[in-house]
C-alpha positions as YAML, in Angstrom:
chain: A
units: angstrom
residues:
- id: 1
  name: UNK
  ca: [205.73, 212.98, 92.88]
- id: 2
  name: UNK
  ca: [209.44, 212.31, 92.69]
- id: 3
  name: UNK
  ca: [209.26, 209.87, 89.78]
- id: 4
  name: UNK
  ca: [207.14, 212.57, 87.77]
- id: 5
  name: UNK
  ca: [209.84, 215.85, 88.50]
- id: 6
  name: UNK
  ca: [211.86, 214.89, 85.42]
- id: 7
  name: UNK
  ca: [208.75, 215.64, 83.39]
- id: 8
  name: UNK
  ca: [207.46, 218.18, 85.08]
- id: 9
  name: UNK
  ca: [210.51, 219.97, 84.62]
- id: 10
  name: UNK
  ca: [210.03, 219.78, 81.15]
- id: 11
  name: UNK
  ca: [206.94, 219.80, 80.89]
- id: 12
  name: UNK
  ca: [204.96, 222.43, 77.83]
- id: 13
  name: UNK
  ca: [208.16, 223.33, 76.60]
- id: 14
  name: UNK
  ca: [210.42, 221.87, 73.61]
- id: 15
  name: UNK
  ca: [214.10, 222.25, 73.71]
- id: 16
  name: UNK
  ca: [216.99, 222.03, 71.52]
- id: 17
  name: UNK
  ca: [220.04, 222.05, 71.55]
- id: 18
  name: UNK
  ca: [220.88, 222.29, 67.77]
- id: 19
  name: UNK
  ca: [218.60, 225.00, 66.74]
- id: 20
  name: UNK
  ca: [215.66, 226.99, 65.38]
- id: 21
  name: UNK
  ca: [213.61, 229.33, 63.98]
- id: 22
  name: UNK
  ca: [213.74, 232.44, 66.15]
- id: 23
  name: UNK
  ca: [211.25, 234.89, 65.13]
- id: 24
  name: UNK
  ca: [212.28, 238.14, 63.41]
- id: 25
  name: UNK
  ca: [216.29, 236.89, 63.97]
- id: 26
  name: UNK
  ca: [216.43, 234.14, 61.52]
- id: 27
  name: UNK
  ca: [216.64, 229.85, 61.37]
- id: 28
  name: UNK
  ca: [219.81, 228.93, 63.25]
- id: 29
  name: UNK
  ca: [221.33, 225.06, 63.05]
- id: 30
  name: UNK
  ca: [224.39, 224.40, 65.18]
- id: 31
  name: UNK
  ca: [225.20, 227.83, 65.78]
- id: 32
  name: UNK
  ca: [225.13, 228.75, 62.49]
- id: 33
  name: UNK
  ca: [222.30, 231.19, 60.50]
- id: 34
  name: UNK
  ca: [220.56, 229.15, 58.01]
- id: 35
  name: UNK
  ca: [220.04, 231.23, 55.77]
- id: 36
  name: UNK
  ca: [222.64, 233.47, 55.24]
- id: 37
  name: UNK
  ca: [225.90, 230.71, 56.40]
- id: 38
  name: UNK
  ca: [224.23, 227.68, 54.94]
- id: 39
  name: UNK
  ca: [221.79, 227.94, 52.03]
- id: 40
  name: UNK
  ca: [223.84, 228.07, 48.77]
- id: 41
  name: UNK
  ca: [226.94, 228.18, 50.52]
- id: 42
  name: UNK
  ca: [227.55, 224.59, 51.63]
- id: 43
  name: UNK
  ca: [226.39, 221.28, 49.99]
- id: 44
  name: UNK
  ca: [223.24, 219.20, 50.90]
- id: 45
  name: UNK
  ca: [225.55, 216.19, 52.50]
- id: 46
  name: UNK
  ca: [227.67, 218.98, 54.60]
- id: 47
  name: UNK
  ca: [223.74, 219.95, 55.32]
- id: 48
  name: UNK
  ca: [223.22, 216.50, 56.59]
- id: 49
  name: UNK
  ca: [226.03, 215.63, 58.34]
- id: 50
  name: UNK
  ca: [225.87, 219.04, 60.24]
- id: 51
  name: UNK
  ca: [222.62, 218.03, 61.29]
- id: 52
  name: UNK
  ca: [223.38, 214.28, 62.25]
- id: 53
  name: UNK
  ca: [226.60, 215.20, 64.43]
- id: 54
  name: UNK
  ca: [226.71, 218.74, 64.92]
- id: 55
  name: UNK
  ca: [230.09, 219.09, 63.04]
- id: 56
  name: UNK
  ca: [230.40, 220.97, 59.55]
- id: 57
  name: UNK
  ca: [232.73, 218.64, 57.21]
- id: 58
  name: UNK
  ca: [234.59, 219.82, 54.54]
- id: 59
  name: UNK
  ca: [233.32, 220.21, 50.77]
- id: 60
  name: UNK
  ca: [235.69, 217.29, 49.70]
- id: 61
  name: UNK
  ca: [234.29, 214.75, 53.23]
- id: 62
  name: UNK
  ca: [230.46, 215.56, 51.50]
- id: 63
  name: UNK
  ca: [231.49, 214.77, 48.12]
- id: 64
  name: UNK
  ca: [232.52, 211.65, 49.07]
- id: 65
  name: UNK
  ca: [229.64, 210.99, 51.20]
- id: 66
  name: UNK
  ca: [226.75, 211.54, 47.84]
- id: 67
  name: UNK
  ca: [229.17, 209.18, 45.99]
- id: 68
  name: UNK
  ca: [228.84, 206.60, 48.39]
- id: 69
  name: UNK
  ca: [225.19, 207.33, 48.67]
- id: 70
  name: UNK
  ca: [224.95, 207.05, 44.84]
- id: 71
  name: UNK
  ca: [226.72, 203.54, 45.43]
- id: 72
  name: UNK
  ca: [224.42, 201.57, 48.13]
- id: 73
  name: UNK
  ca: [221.18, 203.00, 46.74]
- id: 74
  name: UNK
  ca: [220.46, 200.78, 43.30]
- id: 75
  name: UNK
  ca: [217.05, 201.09, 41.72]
- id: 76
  name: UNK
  ca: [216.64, 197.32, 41.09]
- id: 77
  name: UNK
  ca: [213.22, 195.87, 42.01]
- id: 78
  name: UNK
  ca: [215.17, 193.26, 43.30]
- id: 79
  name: UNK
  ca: [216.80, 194.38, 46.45]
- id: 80
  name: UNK
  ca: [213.95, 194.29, 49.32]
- id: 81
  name: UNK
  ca: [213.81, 197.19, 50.70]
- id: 82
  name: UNK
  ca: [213.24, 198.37, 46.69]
- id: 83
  name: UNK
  ca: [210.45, 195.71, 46.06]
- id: 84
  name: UNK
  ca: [208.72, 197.09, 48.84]
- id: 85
  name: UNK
  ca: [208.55, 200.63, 47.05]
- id: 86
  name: UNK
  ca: [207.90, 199.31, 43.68]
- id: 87
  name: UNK
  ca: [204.92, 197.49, 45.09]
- id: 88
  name: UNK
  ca: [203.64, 200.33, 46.23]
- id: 89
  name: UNK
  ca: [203.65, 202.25, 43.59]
- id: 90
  name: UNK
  ca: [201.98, 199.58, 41.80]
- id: 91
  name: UNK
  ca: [199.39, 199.87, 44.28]
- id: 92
  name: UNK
  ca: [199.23, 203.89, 43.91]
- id: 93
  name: UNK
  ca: [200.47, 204.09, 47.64]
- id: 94
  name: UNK
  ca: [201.75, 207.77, 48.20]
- id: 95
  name: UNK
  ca: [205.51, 208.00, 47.13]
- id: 96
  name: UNK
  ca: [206.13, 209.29, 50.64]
- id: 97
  name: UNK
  ca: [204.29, 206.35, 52.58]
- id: 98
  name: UNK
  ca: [206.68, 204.07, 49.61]
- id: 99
  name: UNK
  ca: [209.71, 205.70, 50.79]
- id: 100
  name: UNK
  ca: [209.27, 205.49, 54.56]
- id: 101
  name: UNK
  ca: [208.26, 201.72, 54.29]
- id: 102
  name: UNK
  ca: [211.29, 200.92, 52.16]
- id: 103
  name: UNK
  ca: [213.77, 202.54, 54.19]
- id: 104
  name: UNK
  ca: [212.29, 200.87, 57.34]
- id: 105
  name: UNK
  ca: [212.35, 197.39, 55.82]
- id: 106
  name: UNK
  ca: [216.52, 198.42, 54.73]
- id: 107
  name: UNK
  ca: [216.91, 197.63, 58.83]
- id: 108
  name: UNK
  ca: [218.54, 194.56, 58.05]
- id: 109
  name: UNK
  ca: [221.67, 192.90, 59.03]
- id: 110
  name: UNK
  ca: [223.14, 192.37, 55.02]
- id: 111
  name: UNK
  ca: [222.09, 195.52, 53.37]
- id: 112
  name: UNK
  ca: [221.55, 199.13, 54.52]
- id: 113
  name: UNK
  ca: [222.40, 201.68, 57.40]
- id: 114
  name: UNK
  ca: [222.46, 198.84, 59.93]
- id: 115
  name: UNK
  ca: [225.26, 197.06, 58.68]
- id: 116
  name: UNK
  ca: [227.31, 200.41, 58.98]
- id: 117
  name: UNK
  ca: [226.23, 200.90, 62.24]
- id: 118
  name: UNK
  ca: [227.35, 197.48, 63.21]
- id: 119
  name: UNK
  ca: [230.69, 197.96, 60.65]
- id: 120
  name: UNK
  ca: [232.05, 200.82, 62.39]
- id: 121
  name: UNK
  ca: [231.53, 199.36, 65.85]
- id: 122
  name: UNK
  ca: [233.37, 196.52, 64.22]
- id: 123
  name: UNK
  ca: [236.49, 198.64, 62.79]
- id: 124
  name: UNK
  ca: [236.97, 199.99, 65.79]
- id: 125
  name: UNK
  ca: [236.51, 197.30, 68.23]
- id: 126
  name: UNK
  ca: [239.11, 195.24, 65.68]
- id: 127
  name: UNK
  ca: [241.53, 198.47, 65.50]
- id: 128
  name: UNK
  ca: [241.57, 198.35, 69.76]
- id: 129
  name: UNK
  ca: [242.50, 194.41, 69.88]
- id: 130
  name: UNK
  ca: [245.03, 195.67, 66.69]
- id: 131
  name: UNK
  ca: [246.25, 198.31, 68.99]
- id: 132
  name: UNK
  ca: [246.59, 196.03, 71.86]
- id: 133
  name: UNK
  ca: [249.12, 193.72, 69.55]
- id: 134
  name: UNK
  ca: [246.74, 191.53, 67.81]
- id: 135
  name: UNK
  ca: [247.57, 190.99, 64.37]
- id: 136
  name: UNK
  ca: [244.60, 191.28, 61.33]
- id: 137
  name: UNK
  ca: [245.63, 187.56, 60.91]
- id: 138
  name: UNK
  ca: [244.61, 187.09, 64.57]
- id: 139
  name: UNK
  ca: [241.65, 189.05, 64.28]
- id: 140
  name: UNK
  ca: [240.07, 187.12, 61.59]
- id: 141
  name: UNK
  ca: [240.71, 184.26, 63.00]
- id: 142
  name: UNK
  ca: [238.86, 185.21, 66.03]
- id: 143
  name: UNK
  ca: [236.03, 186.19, 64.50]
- id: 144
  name: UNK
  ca: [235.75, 183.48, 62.33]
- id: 145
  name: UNK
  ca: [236.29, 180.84, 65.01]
- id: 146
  name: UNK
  ca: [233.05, 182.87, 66.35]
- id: 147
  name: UNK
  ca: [231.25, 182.18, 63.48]
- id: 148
  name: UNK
  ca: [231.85, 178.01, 63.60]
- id: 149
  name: UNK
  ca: [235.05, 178.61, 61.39]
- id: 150
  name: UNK
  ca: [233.22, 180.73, 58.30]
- id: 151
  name: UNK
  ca: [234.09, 183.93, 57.55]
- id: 152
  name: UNK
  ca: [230.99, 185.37, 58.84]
- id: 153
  name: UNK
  ca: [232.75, 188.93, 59.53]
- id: 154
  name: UNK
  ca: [230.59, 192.44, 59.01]
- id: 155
  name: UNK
  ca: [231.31, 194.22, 56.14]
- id: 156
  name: UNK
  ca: [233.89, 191.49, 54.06]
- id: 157
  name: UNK
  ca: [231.92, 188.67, 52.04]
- id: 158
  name: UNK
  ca: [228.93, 189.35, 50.11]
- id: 159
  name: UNK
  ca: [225.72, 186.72, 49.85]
- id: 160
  name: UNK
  ca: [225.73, 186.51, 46.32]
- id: 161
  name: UNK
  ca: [228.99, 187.84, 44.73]
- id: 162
  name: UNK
  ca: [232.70, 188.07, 45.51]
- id: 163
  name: UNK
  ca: [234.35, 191.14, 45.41]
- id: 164
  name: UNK
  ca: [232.00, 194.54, 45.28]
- id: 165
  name: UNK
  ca: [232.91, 196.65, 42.44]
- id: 166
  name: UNK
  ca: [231.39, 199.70, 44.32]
- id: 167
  name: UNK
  ca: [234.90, 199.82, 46.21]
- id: 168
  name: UNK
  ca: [236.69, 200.56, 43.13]
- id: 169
  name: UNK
  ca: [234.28, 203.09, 42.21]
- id: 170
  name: UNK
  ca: [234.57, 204.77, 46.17]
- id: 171
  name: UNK
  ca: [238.72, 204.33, 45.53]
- id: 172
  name: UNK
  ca: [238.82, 206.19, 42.86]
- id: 173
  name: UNK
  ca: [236.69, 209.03, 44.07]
- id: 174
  name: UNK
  ca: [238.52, 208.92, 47.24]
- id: 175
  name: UNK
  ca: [241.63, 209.57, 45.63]
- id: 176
  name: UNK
  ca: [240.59, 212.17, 43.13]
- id: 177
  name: UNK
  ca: [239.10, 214.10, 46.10]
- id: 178
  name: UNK
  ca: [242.49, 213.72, 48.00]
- id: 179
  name: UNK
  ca: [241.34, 211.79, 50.84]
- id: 180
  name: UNK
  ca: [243.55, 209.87, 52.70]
- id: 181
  name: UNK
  ca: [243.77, 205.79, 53.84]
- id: 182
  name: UNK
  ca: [243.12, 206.10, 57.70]
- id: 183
  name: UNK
  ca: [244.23, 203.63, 60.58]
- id: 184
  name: UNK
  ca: [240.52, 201.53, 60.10]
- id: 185
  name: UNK
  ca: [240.86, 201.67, 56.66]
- id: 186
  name: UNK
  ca: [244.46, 199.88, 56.17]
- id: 187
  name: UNK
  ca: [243.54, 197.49, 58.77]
- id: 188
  name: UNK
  ca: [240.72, 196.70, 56.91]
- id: 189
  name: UNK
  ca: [242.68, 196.11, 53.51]
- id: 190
  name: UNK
  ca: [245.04, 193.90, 55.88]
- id: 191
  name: UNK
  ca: [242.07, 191.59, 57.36]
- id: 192
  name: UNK
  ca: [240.98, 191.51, 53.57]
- id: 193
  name: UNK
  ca: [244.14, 190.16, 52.58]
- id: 194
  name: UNK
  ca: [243.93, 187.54, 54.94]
- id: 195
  name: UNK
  ca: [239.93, 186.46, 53.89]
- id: 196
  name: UNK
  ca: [240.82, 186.55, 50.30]
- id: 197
  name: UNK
  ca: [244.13, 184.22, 51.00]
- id: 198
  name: UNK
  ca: [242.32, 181.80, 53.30]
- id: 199
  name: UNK
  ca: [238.58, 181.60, 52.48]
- id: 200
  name: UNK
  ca: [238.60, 183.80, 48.86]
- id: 201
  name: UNK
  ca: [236.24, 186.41, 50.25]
- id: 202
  name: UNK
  ca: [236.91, 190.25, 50.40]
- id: 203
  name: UNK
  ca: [235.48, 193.27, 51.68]
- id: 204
  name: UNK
  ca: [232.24, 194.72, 50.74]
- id: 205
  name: UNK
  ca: [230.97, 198.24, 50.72]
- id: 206
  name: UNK
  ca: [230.17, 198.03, 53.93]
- id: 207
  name: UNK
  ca: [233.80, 197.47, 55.29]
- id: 208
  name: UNK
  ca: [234.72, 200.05, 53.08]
- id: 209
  name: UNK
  ca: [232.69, 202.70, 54.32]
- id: 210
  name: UNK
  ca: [232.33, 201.73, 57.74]
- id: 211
  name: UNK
  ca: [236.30, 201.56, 58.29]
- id: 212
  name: UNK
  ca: [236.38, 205.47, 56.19]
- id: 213
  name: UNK
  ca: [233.88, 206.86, 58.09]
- id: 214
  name: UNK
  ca: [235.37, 205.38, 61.33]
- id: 215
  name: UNK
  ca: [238.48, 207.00, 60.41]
- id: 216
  name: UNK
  ca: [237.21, 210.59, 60.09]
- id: 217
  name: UNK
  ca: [236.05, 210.20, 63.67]
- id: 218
  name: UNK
  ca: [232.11, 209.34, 63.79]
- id: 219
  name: UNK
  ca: [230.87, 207.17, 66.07]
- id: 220
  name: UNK
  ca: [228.66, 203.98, 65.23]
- id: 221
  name: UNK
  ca: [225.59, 206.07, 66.07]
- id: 222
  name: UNK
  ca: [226.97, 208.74, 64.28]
- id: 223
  name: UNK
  ca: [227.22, 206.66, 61.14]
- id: 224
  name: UNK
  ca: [223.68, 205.58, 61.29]
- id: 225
  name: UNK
  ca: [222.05, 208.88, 61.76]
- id: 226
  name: UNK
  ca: [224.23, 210.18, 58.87]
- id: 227
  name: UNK
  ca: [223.19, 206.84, 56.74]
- id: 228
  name: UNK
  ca: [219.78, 206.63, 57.86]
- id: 229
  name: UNK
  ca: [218.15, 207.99, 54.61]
- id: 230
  name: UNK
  ca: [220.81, 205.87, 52.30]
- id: 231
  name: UNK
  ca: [218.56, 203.83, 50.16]
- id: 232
  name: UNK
  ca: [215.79, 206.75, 49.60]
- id: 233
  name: UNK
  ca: [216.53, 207.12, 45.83]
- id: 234
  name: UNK
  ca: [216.46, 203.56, 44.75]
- id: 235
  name: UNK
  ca: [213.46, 203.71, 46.52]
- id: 236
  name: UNK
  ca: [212.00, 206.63, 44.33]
- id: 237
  name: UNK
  ca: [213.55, 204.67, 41.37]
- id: 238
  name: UNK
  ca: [211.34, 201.62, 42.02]
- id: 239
  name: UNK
  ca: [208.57, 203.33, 43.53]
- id: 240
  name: UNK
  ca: [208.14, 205.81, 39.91]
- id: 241
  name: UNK
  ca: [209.01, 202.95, 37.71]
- id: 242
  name: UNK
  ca: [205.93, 200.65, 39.06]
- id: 243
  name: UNK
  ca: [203.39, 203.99, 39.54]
- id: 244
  name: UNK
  ca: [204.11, 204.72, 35.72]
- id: 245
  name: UNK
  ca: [202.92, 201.04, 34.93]
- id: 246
  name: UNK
  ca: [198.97, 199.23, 34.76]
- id: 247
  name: UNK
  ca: [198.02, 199.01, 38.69]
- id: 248
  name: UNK
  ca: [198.84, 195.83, 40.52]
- id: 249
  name: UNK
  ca: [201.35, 194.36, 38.00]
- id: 250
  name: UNK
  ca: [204.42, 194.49, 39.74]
- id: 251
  name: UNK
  ca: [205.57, 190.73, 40.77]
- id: 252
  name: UNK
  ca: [202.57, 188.92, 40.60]
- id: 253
  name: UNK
  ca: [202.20, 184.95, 42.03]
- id: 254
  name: UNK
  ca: [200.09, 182.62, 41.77]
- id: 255
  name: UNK
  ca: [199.87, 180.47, 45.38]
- id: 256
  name: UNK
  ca: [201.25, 177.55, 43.75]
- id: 257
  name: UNK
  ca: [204.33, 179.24, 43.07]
- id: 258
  name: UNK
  ca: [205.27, 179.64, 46.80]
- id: 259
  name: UNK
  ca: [207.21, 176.81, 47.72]
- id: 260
  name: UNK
  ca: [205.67, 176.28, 50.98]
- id: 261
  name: UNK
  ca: [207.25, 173.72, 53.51]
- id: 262
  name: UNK
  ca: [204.99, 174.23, 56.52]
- id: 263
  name: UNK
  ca: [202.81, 171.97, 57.88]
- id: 264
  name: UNK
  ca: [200.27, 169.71, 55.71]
- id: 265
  name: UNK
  ca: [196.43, 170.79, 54.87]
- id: 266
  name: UNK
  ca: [194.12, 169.72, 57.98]
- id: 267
  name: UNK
  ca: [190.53, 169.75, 58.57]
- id: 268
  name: UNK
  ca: [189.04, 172.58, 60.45]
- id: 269
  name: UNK
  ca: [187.45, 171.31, 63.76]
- id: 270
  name: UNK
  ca: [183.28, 171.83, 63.27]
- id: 271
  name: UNK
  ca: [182.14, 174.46, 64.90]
- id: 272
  name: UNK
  ca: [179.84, 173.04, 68.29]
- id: 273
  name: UNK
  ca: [176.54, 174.64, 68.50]
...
């Protein structure tokens, strides 16, 4: 009976603790009345973030936020988590089944929320040893030694390219909104320096955002519940372009176009009677 209290104690009733519809009083969310604080008067991304940490940013914080969105959510049939979408829509899946597929498949450790989960806990674990008297020189070299001497290091490096373009783009918004390098951010910049001088890599978006968002106070968690919806429209993108096209034509293959390194063709043992 004593390992069933805790659910007994909660037992046929569903709590919250950020809000609600309470009937003839209104929809409250964080202490705040839906309708009449919220709706119209705040943007959707001040919406979300409310809703992923409890705390109402400022106009400027949210702006910067659906620009960064815009950035890490391409609609190119090439990205994974977007092939998955675009072949369902070729197989006239429901666009919401599409969408919930392809951001589940964006759980990956080199594209998507995950990597800013594990950014941010990178930042800030790197700004503590910084702290501590570690220089960005010794921190990369730490983590590289780590990685069997490559620079292996969340959020700088890309797989394909050098350099990430997006980061120019998020500069410049970040300046013409008025927001401000924090203590992750110019550490980041510094471990950059160091990867570009010693291995030519840089940061990626990831860094980028993960060392921002770290400075405005969010927590890894934080981060990914605020990022967990990130790649939704290049999803919709690839997922409308396929619908919109014959059914079944996105990507076909023929099996002797896999290049298939497994074991040889064997016999199938006969069946005994």
């Amino acid at each position: 009976m004593e390992k069933t209290r805790f659910w007994d104690e909660l037992r046929g009733t569903m709590r919250s603790r950020n809000g609600g519809w309470i009937m003839g009083q209104g929809v409250f969310c964080q202490g705040y009345n839906l309708l009449e604080e919220l709706a119209g008067e705040v943007s959707y991304f001040q919406f979300l973030v409310l809703n992923a940490t409890g705390r109402l940013p400022d106009k400027a914080f949210a702006d910067w936020l659906e620009a960064a969105y815009t950035c890490m959510s391409w609609p190119d049939p090439r990205i994974w988590c977007n092939q998955v979408a675009a072949l369902a829509g070729s197989m006239r899946t429901q666009v919401m089944a599409a969408n919930a597929a392809g951001i589940q498949t964006a759980i990956s450790r080199a594209y998507g929320p995950k990597t800013l989960i594990e950014g941010t806990l990178f930042i800030q674990n790197a700004l503590a040893r910084h702290r501590q008297g570690k220089s960005a020189r010794e921190i990369v070299a730490e983590e590289c030694a780590a990685q069997g001497g490559k620079p292996y290091i969340m959020g700088f490096a890309r797989p394909i390219a050098k350099g990430d373009e997006r980061i120019v783009a998020m500069e410049r918004i970040s300046a013409r909104l008025g927001l401000p390098v924090g203590e992750h951010l110019r550490l980041a910049y510094a471990m950059e320096k160091v990867l570009m001088a010693e291995y030519d890599e840089g940061m990626n978006l990831t860094g980028y955002m993960s060392a921002f968002l770290a400075d405005q106070g969010f927590t890894p968690d934080e981060v990914g519940c605020i990022c967990a919806t990130l790649v939704a429209s290049g999803l919709t993108a690839c997922y409308a372009d396929t619908a919109a096209r014959p059914p079944e034509s996105f990507y076909p293959l023929r099996c002797d176009d896999i290049d298939y390194q497994g074991k040889p063709p064997r016999p199938v043992p006969a069946k005994e009677e």
